[in-house]
C-alpha positions in Angstrom: 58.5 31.4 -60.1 55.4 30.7 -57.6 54.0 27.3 -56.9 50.5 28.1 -58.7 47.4 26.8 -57.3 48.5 25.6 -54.4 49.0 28.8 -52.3 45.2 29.0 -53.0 44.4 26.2 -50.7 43.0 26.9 -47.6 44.4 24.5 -44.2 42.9 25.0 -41.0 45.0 26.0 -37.7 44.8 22.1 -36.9 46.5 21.0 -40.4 48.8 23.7 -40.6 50.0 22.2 -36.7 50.1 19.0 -38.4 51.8 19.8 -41.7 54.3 21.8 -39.3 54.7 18.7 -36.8 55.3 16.3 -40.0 58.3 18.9 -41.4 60.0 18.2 -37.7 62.5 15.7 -39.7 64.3 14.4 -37.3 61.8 14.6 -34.6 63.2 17.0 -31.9 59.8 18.8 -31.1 61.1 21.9 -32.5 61.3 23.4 -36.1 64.5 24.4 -36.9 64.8 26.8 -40.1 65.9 24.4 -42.7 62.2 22.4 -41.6 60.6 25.6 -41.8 61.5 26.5 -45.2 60.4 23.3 -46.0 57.5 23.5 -44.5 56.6 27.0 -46.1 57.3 25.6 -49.5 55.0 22.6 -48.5 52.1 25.4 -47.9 52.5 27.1 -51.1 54.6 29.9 -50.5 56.2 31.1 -53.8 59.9 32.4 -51.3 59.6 29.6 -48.6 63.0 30.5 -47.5 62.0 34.5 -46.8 58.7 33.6 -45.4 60.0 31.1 -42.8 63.3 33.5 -41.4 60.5 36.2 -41.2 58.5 33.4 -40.0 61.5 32.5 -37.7 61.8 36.0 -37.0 57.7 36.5 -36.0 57.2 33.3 -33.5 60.8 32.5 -31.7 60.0 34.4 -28.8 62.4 32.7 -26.5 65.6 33.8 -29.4 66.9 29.8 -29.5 66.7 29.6 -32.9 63.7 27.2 -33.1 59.9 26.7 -33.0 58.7 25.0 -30.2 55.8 23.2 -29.7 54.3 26.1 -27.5 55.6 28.7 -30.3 53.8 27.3 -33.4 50.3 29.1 -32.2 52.2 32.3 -33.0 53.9 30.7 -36.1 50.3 29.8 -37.2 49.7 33.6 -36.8 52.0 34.6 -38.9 51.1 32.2 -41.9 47.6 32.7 -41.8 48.2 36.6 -41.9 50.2 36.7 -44.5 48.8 33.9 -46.6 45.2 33.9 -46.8 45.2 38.3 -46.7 44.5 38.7 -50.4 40.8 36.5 -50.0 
């Protein structure tokens, strides 16, 4: 079932950072998966939990597991890609 209507919405590079920054839950600096699904979901995505392992997947270029603050460009990438394509 997809969240309808809100996929449609458009965030900038500099909300998506923040919406991303708000979803670090206990405030680490890093996005671990279970923030990122969260996160997805926040944005709209119908399968947050596919999107952010491929998400995951896409930006963890140092393999830990995690988004860091210098990874989230990339991660930002990869939303906007896959999210906005279909304009």
């Amino acid at each position: 079932m997809a969240c309808h209507g809100v996929s449609k919405l458009h965030f900038s590079r500099e909300e998506m950072k923040e919406i991303f920054r708000e979803h670090d839950i206990d405030g680490d600096g890093y996005l671990s998966i279970s923030e990122l699904i969260k996160a997805m979901g926040f944005l709209g995505h119908s399968i947050p939990f596919y999107k952010a392992h491929y998400g995951m997947a896409y930006s963890d270029e140092n393999g830990d597991g995690f988004i860091s603050e210098d990874e989230l460009d990339k991660l930002i990438d990869y939303v906007e890609k896959f999210q906005y394509n279909k304009r």
